[in-house]
C-alpha positions as a Markdown table, in Angstrom:
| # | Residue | x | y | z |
|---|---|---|---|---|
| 1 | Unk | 82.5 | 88.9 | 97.8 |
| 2 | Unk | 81.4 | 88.0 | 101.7 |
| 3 | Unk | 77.8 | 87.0 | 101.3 |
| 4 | Unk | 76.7 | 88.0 | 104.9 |
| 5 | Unk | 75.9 | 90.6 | 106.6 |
| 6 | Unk | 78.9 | 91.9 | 108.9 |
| 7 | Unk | 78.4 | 92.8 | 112.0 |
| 8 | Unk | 80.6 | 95.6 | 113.0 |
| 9 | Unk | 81.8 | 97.6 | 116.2 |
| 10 | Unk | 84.2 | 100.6 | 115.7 |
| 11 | Unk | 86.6 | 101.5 | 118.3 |
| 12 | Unk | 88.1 | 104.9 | 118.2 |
| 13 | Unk | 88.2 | 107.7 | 120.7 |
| 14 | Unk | 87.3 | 110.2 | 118.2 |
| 15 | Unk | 83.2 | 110.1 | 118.4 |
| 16 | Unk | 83.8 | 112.8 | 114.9 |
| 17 | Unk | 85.8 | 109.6 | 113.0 |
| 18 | Unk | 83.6 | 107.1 | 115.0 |
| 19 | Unk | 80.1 | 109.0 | 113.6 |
| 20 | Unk | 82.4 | 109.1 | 109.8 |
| 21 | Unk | 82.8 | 105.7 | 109.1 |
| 22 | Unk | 79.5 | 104.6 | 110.3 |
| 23 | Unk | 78.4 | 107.1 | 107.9 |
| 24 | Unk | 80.0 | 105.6 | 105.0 |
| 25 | Unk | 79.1 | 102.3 | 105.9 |
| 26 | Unk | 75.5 | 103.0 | 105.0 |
| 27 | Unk | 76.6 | 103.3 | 101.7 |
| 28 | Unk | 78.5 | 99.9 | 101.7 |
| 29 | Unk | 75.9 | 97.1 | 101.3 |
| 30 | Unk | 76.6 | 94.2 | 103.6 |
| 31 | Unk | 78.1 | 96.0 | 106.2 |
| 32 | Unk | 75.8 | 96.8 | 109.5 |
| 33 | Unk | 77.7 | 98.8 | 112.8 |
| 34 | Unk | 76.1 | 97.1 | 115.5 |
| 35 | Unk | 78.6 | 99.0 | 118.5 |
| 36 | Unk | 80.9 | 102.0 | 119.0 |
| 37 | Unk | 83.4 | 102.2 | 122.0 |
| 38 | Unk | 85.7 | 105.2 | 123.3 |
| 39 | Unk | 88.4 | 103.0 | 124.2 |
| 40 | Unk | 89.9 | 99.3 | 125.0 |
| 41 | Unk | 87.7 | 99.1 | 127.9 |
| 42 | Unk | 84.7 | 100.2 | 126.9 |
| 43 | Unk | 85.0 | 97.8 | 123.9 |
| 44 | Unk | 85.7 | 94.4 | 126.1 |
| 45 | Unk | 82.5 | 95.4 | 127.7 |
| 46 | Unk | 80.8 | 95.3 | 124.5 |
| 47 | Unk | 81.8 | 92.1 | 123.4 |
| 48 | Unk | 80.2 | 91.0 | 126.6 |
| 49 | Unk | 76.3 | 92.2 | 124.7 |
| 50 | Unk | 77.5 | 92.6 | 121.1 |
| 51 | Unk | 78.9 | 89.7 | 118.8 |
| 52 | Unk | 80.4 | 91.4 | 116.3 |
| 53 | Unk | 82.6 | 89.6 | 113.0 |
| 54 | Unk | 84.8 | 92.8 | 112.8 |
| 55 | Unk | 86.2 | 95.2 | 114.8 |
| 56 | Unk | 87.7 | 98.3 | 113.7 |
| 57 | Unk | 90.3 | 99.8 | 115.8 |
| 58 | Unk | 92.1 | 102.7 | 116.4 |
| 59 | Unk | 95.5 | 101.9 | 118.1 |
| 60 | Unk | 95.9 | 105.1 | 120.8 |
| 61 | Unk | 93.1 | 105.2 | 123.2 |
| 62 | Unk | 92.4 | 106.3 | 126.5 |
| 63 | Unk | 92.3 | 104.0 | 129.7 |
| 64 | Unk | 92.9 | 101.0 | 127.6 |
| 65 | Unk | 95.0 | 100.9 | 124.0 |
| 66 | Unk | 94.0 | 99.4 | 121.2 |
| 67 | Unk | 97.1 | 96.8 | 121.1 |
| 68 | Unk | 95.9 | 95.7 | 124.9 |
| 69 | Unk | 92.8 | 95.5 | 124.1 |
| 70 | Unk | 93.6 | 93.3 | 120.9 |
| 71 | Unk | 95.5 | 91.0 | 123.2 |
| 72 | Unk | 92.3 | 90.5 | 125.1 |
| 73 | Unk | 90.3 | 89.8 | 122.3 |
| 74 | Unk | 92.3 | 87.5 | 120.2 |
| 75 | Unk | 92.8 | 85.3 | 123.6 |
| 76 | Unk | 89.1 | 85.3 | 124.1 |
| 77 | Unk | 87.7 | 86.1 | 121.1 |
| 78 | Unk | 89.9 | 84.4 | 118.4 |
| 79 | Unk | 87.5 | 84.5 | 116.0 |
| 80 | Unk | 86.3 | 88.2 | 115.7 |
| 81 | Unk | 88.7 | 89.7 | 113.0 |
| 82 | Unk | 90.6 | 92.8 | 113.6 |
| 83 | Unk | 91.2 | 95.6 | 111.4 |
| 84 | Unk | 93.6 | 98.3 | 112.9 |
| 85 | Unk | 93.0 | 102.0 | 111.7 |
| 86 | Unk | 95.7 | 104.2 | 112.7 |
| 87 | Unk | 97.9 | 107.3 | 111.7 |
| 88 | Unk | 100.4 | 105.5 | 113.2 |
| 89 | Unk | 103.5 | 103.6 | 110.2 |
| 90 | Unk | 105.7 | 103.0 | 112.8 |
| 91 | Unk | 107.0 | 99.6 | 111.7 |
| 92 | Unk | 107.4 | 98.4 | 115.5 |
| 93 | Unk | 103.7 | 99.0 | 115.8 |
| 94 | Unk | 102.5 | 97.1 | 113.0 |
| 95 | Unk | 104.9 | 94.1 | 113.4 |
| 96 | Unk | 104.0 | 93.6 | 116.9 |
| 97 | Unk | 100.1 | 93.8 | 115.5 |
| 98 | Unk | 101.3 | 90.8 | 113.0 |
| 99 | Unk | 102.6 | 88.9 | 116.1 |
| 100 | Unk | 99.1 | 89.6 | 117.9 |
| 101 | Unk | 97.5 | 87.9 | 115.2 |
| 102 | Unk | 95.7 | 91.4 | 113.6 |
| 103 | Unk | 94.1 | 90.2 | 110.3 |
| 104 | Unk | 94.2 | 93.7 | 108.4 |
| 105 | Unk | 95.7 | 96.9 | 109.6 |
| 106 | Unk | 95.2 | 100.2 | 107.2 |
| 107 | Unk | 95.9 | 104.0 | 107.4 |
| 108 | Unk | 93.3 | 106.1 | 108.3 |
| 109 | Unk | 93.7 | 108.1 | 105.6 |
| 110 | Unk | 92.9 | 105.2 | 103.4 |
| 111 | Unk | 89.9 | 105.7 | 100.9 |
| 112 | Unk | 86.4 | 104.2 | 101.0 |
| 113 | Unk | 87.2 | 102.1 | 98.0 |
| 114 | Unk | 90.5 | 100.3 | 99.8 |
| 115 | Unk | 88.4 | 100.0 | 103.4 |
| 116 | Unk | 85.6 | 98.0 | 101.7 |
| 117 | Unk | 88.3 | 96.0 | 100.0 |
| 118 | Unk | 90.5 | 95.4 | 103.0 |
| 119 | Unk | 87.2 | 94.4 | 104.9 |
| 120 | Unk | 85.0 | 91.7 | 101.7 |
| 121 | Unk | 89.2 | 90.2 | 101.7 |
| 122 | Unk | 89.4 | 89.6 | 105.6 |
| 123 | Unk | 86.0 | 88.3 | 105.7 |
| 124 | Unk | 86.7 | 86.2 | 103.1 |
| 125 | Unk | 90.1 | 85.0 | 103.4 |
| 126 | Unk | 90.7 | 85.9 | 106.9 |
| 127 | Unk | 93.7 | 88.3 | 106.4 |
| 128 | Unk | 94.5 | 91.6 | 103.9 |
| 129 | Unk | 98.2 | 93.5 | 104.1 |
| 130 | Unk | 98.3 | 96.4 | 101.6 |
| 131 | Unk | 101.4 | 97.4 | 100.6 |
| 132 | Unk | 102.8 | 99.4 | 103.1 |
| 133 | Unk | 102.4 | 96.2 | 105.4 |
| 134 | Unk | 103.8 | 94.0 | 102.9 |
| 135 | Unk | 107.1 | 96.2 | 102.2 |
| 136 | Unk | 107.4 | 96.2 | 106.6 |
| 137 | Unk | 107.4 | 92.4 | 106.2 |
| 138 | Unk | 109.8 | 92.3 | 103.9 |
| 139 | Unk | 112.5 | 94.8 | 105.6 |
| 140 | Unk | 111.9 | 93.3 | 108.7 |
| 141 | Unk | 111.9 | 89.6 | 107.9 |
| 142 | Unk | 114.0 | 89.4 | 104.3 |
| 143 | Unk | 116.8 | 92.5 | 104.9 |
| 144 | Unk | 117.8 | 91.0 | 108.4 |
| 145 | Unk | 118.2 | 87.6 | 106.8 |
| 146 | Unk | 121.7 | 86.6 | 105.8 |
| 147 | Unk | 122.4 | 83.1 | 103.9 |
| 148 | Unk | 120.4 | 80.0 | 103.8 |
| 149 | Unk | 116.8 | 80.9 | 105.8 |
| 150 | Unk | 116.5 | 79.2 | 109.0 |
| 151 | Unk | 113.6 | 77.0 | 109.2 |
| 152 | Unk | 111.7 | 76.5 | 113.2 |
| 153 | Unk | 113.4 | 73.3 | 113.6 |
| 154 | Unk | 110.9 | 72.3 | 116.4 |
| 155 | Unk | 107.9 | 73.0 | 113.4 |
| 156 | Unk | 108.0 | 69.9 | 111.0 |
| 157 | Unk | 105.1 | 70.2 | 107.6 |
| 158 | Unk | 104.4 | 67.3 | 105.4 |
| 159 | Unk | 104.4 | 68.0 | 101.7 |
| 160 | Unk | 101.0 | 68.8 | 101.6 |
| 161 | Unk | 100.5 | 71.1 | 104.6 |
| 162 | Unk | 103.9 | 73.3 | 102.7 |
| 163 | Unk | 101.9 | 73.1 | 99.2 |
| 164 | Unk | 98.5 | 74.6 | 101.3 |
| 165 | Unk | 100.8 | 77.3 | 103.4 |
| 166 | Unk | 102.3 | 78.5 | 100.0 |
| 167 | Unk | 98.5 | 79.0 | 98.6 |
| 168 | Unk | 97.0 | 80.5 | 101.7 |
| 169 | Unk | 100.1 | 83.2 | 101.3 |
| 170 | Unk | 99.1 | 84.1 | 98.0 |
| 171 | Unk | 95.7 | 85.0 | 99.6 |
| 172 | Unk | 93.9 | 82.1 | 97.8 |
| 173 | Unk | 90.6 | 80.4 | 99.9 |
| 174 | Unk | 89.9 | 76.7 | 100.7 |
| 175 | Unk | 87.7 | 76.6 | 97.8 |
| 176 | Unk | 90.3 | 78.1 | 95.4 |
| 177 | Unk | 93.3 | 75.7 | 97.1 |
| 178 | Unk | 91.1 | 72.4 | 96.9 |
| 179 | Unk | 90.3 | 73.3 | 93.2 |
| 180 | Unk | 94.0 | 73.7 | 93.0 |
| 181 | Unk | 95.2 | 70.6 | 94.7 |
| 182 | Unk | 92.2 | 68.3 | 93.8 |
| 183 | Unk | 90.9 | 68.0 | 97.9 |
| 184 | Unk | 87.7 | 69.1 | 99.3 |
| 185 | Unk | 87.1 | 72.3 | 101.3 |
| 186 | Unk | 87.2 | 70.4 | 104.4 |
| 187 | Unk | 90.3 | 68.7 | 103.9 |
| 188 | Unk | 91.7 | 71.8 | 103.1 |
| 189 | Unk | 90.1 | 73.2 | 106.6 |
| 190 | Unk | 91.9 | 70.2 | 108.1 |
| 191 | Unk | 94.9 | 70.7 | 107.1 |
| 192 | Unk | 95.2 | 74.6 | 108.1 |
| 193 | Unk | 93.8 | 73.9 | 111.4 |
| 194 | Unk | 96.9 | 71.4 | 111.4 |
| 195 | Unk | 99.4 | 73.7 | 110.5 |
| 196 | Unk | 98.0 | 76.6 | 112.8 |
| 197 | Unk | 98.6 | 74.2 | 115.7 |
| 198 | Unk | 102.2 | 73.7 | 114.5 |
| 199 | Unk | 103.1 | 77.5 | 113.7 |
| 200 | Unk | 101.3 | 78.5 | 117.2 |
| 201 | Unk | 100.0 | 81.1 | 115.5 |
| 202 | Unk | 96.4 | 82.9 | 115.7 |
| 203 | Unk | 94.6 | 82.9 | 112.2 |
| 204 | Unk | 95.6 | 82.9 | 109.0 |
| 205 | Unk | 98.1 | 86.1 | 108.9 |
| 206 | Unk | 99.7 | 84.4 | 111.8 |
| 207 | Unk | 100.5 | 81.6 | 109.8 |
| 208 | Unk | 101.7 | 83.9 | 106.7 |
| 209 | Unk | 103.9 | 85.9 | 108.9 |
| 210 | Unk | 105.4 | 82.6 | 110.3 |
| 211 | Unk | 106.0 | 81.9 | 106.5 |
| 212 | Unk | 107.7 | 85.0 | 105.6 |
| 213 | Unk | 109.5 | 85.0 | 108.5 |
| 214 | Unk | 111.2 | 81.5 | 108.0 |
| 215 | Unk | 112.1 | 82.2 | 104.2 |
| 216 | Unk | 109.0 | 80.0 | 102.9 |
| 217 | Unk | 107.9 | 82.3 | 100.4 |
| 218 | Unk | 109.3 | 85.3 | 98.6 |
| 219 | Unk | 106.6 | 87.8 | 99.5 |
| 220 | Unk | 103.0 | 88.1 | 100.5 |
């Protein structure tokens, strides 16, 4: 369970859906809304006041979309997680959101019960795919692959950083992975920040996309 308050900004054109889940959030303890925004633009110039830890965001928006504008934030902002909420299962969308560095991305349909569990697990472990995500991952990455998996030869891991990769994939935190491997926290920290460098990617689902998609484990 995330043991701070999260600050929260919701990005949706909808002000009905916008006004809904701020709504339920004053049922979720630990969760605050400190922003709203009508579209990608609108929410860039929020950042500029607000310092949110999550954003919410809806995908088709007005003036600015809510894949440009996750572009934006995860270059300038790469520490605010993202959550997308969309109607939208096309599998083009959401593995292009995986690329972006996205660390959660659910239906809108979803209930209250699976947003408050998709949000505690992205706070706390910095990425959450339900299934749906999971089974695009696995058509996309596995079903294309033919053979042996072809490993990034320009990305070289030491035994260790492989063992921590294979952990943080199975959704485990630093805490959980040192008790595992017998390290401290911040080695642990030391050695993800090593192997994000390597991968290129953005946070933690970037690396565990970079992991399915070179065969490194069998599923996330």
């Amino acid at each position: 369970m995330y043991m701070k308050t999260i600050k929260t900004v919701i990005a949706d054109d909808h002000k009905l859906f916008r006004k809904g889940l701020s709504s339920m959030f004053e049922d979720i303890p630990g969760v605050s809304v400190i922003g709203e925004a009508a579209n990608g633009q609108e929410l860039l110039s929020l950042l500029t006041k607000k310092d949110p830890d999550l954003i919410l965001m809806d995908l088709k928006m007005p003036i600015m979309d809510g894949i440009e504008a996750t572009e934006h934030i995860k270059s300038k902002y790469p520490d605010i997680k993202i959550i997308v909420l969309s109607m939208y299962e096309d599998e083009r969308f959401i593995i292009h959101l995986l690329e972006l560095g996205v660390n959660g991305y659910l239906l809108k349909n979803a209930d209250p019960e699976e947003m408050e569990y998709t949000i505690d697990t992205v706070m706390t472990k910095d990425f959450c795919f339900n299934d749906q995500v999971t089974n695009i991952m696995r058509k996309n990455l596995f079903g294309t692959r033919k053979g042996k998996p072809n490993f990034d030869t320009n990305v070289q891991f030491t035994p260790r950083e492989l063992q921590i990769l294979k952990l943080v994939c199975k959704e485990m935190t630093n805490t959980e992975i040192g008790t595992e491997l017998h390290l401290s926290s911040r080695t642990v920290e030391g050695h993800r920040k090593k192997i994000l460098e390597k991968t290129g990617a953005k946070n933690t689902a970037g690396m565990v996309y970079f992991a399915v998609k070179n065969g490194m484990v069998d599923m996330v």
